[in-house]
N, C-alpha and C positions, 0 to 999 in steps of 0.2 A: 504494500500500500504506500503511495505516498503523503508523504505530509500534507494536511491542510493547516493552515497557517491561521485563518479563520477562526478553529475549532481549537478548544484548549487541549492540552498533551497532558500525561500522566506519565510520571518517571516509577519506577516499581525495581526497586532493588533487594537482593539476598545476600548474606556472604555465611562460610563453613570456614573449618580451619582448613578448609582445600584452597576453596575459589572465592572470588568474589563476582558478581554478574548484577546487569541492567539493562533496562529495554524502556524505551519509549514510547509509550501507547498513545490511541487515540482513539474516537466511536466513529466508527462508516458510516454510513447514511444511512444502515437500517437497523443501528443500535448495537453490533458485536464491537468489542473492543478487539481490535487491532493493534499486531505489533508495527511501529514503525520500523525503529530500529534496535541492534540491541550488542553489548560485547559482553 
């Protein structure tokens, strides 16, 4: 999905004593959240 700039984002982070991870969400037009992007 790409960014809509328009719509607000949601940042959703985890970390363990392995990794640490994040993804940047956002709602499509018919209301699923979507990853943008994420490392």
């Amino acid at each position: 999905m790409f960014p809509d700039n328009s719509k607000p984002f949601r940042v959703v982070c985890d970390a363990s004593d392995f990794a640490i991870g994040c993804a940047l969400m956002q709602f499509d037009d018919t209301g699923r959240e979507r990853v943008v992007s994420y490392q």
